[in-house]
NUTI-67745 format. One record per residue (C-alpha): residue number from 1; y negated, x negated, z; residue in one letter. Coordinates in nm, 2 decimals. Layout:
<rs>
i:NUM&Y:Y&X:X&Z:Z&aa:a .
...
</rs>
This chain:
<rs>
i:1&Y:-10.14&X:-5.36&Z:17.13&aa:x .
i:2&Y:-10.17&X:-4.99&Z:17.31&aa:x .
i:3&Y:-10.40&X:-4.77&Z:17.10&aa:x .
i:4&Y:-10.45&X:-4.38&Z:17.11&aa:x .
i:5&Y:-10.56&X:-4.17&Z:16.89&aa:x .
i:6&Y:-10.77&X:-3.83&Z:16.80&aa:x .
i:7&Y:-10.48&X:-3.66&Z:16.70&aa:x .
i:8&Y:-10.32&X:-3.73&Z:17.06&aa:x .
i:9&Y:-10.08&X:-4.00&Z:16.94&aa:x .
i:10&Y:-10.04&X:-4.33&Z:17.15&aa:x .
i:11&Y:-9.90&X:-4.61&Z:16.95&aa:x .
i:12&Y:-9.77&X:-5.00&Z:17.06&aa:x .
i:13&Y:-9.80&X:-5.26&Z:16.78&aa:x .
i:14&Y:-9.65&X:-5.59&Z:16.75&aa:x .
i:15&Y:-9.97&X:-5.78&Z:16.64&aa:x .
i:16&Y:-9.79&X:-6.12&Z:16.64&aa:x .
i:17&Y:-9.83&X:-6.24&Z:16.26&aa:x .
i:18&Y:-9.50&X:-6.38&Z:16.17&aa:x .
i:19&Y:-9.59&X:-6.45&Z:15.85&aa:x .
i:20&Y:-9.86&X:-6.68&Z:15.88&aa:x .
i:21&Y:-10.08&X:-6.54&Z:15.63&aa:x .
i:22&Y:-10.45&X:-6.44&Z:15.68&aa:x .
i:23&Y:-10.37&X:-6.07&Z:15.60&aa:x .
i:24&Y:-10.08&X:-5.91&Z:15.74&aa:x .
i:25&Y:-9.97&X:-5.55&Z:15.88&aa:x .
i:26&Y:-9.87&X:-5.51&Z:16.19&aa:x .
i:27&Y:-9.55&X:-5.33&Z:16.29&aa:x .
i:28&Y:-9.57&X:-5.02&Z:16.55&aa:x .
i:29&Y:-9.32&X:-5.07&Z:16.73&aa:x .
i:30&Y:-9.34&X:-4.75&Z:16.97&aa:x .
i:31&Y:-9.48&X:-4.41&Z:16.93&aa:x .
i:32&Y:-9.58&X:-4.10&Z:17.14&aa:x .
i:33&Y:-9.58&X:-3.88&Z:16.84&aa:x .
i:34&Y:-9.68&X:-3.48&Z:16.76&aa:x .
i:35&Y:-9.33&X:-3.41&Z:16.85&aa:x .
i:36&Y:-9.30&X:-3.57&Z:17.18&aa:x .
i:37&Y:-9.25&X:-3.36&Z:17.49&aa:x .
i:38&Y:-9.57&X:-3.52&Z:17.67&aa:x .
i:39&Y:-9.76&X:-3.59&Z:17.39&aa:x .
i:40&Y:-10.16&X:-3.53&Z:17.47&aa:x .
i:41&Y:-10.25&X:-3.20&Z:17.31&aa:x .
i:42&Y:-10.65&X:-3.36&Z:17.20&aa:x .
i:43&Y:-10.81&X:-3.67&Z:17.12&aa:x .
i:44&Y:-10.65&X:-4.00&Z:17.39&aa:x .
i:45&Y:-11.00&X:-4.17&Z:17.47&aa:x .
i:46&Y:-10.88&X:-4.41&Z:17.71&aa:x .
i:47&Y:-10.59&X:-4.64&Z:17.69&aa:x .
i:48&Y:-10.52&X:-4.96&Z:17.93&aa:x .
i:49&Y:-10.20&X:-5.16&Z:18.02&aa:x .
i:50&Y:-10.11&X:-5.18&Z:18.35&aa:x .
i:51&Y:-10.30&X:-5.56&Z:18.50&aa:x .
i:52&Y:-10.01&X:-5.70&Z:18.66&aa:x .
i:53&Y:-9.75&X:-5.62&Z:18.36&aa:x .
i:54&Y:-9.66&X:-5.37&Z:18.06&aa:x .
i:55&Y:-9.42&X:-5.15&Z:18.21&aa:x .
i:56&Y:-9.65&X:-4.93&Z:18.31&aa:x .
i:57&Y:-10.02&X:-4.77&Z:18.04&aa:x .
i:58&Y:-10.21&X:-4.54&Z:18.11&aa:x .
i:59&Y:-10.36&X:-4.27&Z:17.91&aa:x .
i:60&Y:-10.69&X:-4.05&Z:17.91&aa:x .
i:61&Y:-10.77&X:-3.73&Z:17.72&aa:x .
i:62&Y:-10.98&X:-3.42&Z:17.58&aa:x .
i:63&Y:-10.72&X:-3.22&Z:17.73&aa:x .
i:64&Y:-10.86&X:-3.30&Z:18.09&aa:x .
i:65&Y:-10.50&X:-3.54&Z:18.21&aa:x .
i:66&Y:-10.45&X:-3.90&Z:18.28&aa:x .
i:67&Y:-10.08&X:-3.99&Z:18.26&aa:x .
i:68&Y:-9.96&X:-4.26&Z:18.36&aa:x .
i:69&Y:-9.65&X:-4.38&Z:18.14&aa:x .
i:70&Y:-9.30&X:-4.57&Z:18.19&aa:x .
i:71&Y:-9.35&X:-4.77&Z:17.88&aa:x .
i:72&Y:-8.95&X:-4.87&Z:17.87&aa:x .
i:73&Y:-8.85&X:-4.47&Z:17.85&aa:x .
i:74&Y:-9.22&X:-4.35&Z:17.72&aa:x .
i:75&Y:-9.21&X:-4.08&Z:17.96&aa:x .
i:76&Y:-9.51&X:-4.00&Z:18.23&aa:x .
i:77&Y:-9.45&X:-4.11&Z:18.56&aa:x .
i:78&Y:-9.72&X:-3.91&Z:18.68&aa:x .
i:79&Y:-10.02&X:-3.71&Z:18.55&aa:x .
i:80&Y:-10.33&X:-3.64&Z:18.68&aa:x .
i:81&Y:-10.52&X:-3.29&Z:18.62&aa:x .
i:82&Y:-10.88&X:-3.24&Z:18.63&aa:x .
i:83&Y:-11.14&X:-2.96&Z:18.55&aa:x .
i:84&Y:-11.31&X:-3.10&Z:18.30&aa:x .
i:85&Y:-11.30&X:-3.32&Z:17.96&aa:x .
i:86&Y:-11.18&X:-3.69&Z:18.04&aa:x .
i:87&Y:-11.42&X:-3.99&Z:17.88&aa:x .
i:88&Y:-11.30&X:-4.29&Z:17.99&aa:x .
i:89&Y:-11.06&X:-4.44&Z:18.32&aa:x .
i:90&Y:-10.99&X:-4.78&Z:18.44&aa:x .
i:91&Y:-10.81&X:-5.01&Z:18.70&aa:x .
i:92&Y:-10.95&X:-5.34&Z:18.84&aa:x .
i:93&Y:-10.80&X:-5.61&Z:18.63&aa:x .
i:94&Y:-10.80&X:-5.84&Z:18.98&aa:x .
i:95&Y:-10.71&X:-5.57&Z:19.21&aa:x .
i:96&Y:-10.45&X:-5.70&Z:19.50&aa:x .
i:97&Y:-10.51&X:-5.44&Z:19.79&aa:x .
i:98&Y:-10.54&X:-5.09&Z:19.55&aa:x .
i:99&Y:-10.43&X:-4.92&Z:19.30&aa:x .
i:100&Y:-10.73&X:-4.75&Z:19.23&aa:x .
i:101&Y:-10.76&X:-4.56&Z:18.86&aa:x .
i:102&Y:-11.19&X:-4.48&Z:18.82&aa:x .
i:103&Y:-11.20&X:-4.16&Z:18.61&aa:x .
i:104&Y:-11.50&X:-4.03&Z:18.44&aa:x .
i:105&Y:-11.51&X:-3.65&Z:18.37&aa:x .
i:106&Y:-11.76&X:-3.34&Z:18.23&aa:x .
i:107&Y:-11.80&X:-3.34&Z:18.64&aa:x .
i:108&Y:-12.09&X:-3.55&Z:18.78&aa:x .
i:109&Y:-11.86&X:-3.67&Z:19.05&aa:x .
i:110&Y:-11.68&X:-4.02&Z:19.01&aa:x .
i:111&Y:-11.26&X:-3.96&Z:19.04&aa:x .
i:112&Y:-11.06&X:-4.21&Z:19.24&aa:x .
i:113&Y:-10.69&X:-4.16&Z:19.13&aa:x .
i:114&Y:-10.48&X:-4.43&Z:19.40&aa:x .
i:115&Y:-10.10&X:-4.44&Z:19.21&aa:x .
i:116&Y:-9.91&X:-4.54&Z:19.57&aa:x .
i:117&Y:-10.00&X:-4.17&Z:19.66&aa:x .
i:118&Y:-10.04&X:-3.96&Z:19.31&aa:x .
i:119&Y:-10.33&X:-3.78&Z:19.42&aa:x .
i:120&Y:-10.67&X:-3.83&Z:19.37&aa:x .
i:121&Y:-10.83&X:-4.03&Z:19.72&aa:x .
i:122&Y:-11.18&X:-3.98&Z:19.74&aa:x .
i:123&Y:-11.49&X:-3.91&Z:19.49&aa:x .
i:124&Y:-11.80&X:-4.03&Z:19.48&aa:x .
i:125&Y:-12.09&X:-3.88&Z:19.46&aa:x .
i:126&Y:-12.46&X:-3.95&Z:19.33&aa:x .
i:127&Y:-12.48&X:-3.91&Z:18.89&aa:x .
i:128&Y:-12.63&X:-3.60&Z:18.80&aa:x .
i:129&Y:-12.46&X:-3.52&Z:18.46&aa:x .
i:130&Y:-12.10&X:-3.66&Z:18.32&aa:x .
i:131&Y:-11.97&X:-3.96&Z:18.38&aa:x .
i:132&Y:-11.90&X:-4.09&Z:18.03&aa:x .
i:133&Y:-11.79&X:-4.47&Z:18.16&aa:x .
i:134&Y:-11.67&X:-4.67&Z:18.42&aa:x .
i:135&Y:-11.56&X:-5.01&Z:18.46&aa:x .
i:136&Y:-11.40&X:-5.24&Z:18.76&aa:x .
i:137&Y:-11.61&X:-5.57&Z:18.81&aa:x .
i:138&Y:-11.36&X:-5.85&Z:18.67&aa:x .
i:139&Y:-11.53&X:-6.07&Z:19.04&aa:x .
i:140&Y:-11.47&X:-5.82&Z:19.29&aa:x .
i:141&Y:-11.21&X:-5.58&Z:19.32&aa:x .
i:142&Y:-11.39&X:-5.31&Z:19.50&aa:x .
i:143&Y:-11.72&X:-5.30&Z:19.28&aa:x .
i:144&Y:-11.74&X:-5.03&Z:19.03&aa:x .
i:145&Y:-12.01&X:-4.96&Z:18.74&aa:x .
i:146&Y:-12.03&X:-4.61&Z:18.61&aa:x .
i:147&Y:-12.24&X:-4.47&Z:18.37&aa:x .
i:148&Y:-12.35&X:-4.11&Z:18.28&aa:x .
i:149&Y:-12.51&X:-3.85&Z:18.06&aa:x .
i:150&Y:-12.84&X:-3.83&Z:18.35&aa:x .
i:151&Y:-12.96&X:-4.20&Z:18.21&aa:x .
i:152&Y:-12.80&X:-4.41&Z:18.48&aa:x .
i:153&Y:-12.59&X:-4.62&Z:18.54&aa:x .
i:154&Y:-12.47&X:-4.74&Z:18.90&aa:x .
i:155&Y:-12.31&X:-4.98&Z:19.09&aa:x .
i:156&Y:-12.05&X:-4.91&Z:19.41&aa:x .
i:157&Y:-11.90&X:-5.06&Z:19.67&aa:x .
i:158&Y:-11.56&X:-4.77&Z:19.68&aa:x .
i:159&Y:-11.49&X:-4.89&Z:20.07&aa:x .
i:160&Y:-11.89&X:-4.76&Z:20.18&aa:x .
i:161&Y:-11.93&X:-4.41&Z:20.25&aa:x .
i:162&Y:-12.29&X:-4.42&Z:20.22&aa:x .
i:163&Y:-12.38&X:-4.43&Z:19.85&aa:x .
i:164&Y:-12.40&X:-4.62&Z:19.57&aa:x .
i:165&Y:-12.51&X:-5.00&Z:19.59&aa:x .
i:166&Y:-12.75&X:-5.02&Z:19.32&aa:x .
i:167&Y:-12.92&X:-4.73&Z:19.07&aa:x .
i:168&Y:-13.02&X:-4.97&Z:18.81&aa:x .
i:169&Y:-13.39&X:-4.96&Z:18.66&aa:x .
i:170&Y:-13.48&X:-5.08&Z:18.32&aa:x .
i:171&Y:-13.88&X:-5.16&Z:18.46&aa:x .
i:172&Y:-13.70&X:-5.40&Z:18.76&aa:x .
i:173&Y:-13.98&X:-5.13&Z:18.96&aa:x .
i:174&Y:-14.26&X:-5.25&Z:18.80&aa:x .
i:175&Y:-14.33&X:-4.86&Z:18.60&aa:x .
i:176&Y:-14.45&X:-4.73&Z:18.90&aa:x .
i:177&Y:-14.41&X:-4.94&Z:19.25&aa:x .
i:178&Y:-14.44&X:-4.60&Z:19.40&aa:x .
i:179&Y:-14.09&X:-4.43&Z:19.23&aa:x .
i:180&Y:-13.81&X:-4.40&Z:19.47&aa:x .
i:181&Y:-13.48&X:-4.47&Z:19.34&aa:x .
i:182&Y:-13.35&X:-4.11&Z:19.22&aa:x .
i:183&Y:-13.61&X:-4.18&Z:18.95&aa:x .
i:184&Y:-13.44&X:-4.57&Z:18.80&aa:x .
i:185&Y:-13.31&X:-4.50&Z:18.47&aa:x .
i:186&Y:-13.10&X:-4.77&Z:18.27&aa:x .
i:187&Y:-13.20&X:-4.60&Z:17.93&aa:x .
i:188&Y:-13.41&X:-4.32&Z:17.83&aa:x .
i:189&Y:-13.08&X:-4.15&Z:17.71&aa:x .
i:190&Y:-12.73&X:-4.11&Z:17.80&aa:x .
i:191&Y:-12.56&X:-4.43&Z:17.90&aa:x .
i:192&Y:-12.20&X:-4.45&Z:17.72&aa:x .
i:193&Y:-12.08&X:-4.80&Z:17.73&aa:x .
i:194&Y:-12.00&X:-5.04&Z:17.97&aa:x .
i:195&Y:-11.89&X:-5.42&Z:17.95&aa:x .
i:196&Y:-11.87&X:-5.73&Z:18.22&aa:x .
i:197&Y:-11.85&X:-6.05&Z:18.17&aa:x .
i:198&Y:-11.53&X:-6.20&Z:18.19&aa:x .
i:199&Y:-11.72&X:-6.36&Z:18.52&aa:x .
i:200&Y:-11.83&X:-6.06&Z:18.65&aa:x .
i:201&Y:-12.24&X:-6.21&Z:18.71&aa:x .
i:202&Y:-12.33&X:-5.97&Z:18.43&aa:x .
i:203&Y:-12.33&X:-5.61&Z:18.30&aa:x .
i:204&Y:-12.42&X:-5.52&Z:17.98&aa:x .
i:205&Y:-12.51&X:-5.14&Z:17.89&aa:x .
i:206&Y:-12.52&X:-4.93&Z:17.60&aa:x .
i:207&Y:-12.70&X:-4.66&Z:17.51&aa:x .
i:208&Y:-12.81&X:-4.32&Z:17.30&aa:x .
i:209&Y:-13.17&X:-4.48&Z:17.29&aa:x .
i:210&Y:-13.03&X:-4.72&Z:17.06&aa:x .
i:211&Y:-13.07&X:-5.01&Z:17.33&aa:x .
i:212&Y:-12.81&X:-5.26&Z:17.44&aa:x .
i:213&Y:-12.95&X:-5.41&Z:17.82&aa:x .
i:214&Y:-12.77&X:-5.72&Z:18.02&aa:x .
i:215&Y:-12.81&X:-5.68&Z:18.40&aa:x .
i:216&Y:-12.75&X:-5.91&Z:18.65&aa:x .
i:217&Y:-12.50&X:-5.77&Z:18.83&aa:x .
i:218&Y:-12.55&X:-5.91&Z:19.19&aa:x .
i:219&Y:-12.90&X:-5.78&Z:19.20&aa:x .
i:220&Y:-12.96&X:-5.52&Z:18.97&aa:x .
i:221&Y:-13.23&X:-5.71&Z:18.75&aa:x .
i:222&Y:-13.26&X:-5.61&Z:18.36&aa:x .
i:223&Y:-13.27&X:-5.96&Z:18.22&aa:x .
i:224&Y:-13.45&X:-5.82&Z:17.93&aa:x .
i:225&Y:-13.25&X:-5.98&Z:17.65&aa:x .
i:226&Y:-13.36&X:-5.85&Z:17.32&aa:x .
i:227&Y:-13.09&X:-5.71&Z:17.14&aa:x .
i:228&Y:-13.28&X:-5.52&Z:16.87&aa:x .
i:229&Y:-13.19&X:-5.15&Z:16.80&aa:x .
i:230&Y:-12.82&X:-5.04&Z:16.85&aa:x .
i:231&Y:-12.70&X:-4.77&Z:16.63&aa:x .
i:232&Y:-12.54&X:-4.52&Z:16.90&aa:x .
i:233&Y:-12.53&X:-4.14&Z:16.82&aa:x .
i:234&Y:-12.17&X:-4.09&Z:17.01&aa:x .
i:235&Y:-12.18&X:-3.79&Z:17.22&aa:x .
i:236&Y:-11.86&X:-3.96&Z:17.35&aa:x .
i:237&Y:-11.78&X:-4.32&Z:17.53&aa:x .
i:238&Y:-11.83&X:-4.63&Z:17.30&aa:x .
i:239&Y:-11.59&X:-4.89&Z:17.40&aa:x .
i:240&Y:-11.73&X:-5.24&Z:17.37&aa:x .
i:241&Y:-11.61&X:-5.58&Z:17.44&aa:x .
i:242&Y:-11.70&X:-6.00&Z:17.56&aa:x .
i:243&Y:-11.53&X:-6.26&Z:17.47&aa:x .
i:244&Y:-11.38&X:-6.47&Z:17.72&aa:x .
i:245&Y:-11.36&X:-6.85&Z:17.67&aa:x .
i:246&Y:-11.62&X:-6.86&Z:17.39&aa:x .
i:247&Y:-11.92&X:-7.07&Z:17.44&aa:x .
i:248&Y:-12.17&X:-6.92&Z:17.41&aa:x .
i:249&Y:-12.03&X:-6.60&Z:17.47&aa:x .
i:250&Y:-12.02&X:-6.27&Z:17.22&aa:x .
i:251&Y:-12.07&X:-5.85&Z:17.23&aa:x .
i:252&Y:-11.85&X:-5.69&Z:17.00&aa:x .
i:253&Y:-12.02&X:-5.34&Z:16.97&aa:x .
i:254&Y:-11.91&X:-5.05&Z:16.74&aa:x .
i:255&Y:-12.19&X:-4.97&Z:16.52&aa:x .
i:256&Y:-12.15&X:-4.68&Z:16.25&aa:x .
i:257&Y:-11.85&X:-4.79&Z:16.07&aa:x .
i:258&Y:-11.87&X:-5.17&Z:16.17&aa:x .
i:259&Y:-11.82&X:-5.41&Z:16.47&aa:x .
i:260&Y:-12.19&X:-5.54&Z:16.51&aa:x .
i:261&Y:-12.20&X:-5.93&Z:16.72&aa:x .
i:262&Y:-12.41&X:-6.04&Z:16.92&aa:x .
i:263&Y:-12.47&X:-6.38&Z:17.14&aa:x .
i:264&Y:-12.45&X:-6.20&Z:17.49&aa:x .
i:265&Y:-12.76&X:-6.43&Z:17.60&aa:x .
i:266&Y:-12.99&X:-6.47&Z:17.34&aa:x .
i:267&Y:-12.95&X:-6.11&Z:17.18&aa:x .
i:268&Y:-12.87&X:-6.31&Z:16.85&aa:x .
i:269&Y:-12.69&X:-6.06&Z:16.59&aa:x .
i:270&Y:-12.44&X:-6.36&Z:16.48&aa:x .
i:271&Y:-12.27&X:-6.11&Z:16.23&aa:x .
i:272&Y:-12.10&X:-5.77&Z:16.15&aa:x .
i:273&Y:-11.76&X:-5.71&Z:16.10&aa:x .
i:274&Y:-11.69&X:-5.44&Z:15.84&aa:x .
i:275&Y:-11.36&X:-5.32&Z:15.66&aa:x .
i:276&Y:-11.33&X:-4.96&Z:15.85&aa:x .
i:277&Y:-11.46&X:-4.67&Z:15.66&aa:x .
i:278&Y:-11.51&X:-4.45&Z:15.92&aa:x .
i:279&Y:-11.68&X:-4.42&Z:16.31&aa:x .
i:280&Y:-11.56&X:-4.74&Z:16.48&aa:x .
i:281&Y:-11.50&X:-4.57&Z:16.85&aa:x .
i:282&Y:-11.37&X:-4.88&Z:17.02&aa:x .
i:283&Y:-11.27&X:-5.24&Z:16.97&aa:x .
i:284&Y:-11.10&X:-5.53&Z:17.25&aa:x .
i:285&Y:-11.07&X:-5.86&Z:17.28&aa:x .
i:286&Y:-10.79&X:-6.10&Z:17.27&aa:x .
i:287&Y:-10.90&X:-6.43&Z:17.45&aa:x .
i:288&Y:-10.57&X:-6.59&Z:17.39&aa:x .
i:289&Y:-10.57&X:-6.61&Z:16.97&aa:x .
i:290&Y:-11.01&X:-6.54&Z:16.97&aa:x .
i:291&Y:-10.88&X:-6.21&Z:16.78&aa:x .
i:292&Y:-11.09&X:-5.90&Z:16.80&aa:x .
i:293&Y:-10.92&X:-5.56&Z:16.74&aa:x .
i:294&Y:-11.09&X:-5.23&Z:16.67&aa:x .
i:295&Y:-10.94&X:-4.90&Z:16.58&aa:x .
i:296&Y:-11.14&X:-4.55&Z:16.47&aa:x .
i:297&Y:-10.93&X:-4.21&Z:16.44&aa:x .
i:298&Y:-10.55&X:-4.37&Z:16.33&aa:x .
i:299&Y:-10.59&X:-4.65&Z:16.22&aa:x .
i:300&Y:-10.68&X:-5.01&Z:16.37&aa:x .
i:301&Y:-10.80&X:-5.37&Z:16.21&aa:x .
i:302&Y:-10.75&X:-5.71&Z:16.36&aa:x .
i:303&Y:-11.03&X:-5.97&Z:16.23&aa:x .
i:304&Y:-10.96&X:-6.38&Z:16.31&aa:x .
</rs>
């Protein structure tokens, strides 16, 4: 398991359980510590390995970099500079004809980062206010969801040069048949997490108005699940998860200092994992052991 943390620090854990018991520790078995020549100077929000194998993370940070690491040396192969603060990066986990890194930053502009050339390829254009997350559709390998501080959240095609696919609208249009697109809002607040289902038909959004939405992802539609009132106050990007495999499927959604769950279809809270006591920032799932992993500031839990 990759995991960074506000201190700057990446770690790797060996979470295989050896032991067989229900409770165990898992051993870090590489570090990117204080002392470390590249070491991110502020908080790492963004960690991912690379899809096709782990000889190759990437990192994101306060101190306005994406590196992208040689995990066998732990040294950066590249880095990437920008003006502003760094929320959140990804690649397409199905991606065969790029090697596209999405970046959001304090800028309103989305960053393309392509690593065959080291250089940032193209931007696009169209949010307002920072980007605070992005994510790769898990169906298509050129689709892009972004989300930002200005209440939306949008949907690209990267190969079109003429905008943005979809701004999506919480109403479906039906507020006001007259309002042109610059005024569809996903939430009436900032937008700071982003999840697909592991199928890619659906995109579920979180935001600072305390509301969790699913969207149909093909055609924009708010499918107007219910989810209650979501307990988001971050000013920064809150990493949520699905499960994958699970029927019926599950949102894993940091919540104060818990891991709220939710059926992704009904908007059933099924329970809430607690054992943190601190500001859960992110958590990931582990389809191949049903495991779900979270981690605030330096430390992490795993929960069966």
């Amino acid at each position: 398991m990759l995991s960074g943390g506000s201190d700057g620090i990446i770690v790797i854990h060996d979470l295989e359980n050896l032991s067989g018991e229900p409770q165990y520790t898992c051993k870090a078995i590489h570090l990117v510590g204080r002392g470390h020549p590249y070491v991110h100077r502020f908080s790492v929000e963004t960690v991912q390995w690379y899809p096709r194998d782990t000889g190759l993370f990437t990192s994101s940070s306060f101190d306005k970099t994406l590196k992208i690491w040689d995990t066998n040396v732990l040294q950066p192969a590249d880095t990437f500079n920008f003006e502003g603060t760094v929320y959140s990066h990804h690649m397409s986990p199905v991606a065969t004809n790029h090697t596209l890194i999405a970046v959001g930053t304090k800028n309103p502009d989305v960053q393309l980062c392509d690593l065959k050339s080291g250089s940032c390829s193209h931007i696009l254009q169209g949010h307002k206010q920072e980007v605070l997350a992005v994510s790769w559709s898990p169906h298509d390998e050129y689709v892009l969801a972004t989300a930002s501080a200005d209440s939306r959240v949008k949907l690209w095609d990267v190969r079109s040069s003429s905008g943005c696919l979809i701004t999506l609208d919480q109403h479906n249009g039906e507020k006001s048949q007259a309002s042109s697109e610059a005024a569809n809002t996903a939430h009436d607040g900032r937008v700071n997490g982003l999840c697909y289902t592991s199928d890619g038909l659906h995109l579920l959004t979180i935001g600072t108005d305390h509301r969790m939405r699913l969207w149909n992802s093909f055609t924009g539609e708010n499918t107007l699940v219910n989810y209650g009132k979501i307990r988001n106050e971050s000013r920064k990007a809150v990493k949520c998860t699905i499960s994958n495999g699970c029927n019926p499927e599950f949102a894993f959604v940091p919540s104060g200092s818990t891991i709220a769950v939710y059926a992704v279809f009904t908007g059933e809270l099924i329970t809430v994992l607690r054992g943190h006591y601190n500001t859960v920032s992110c958590c990931t799932y582990q389809h191949n052991f049903q495991v779900i992993s979270e981690s605030y500031m330096k430390t992490f839990a795993c929960f069966l």
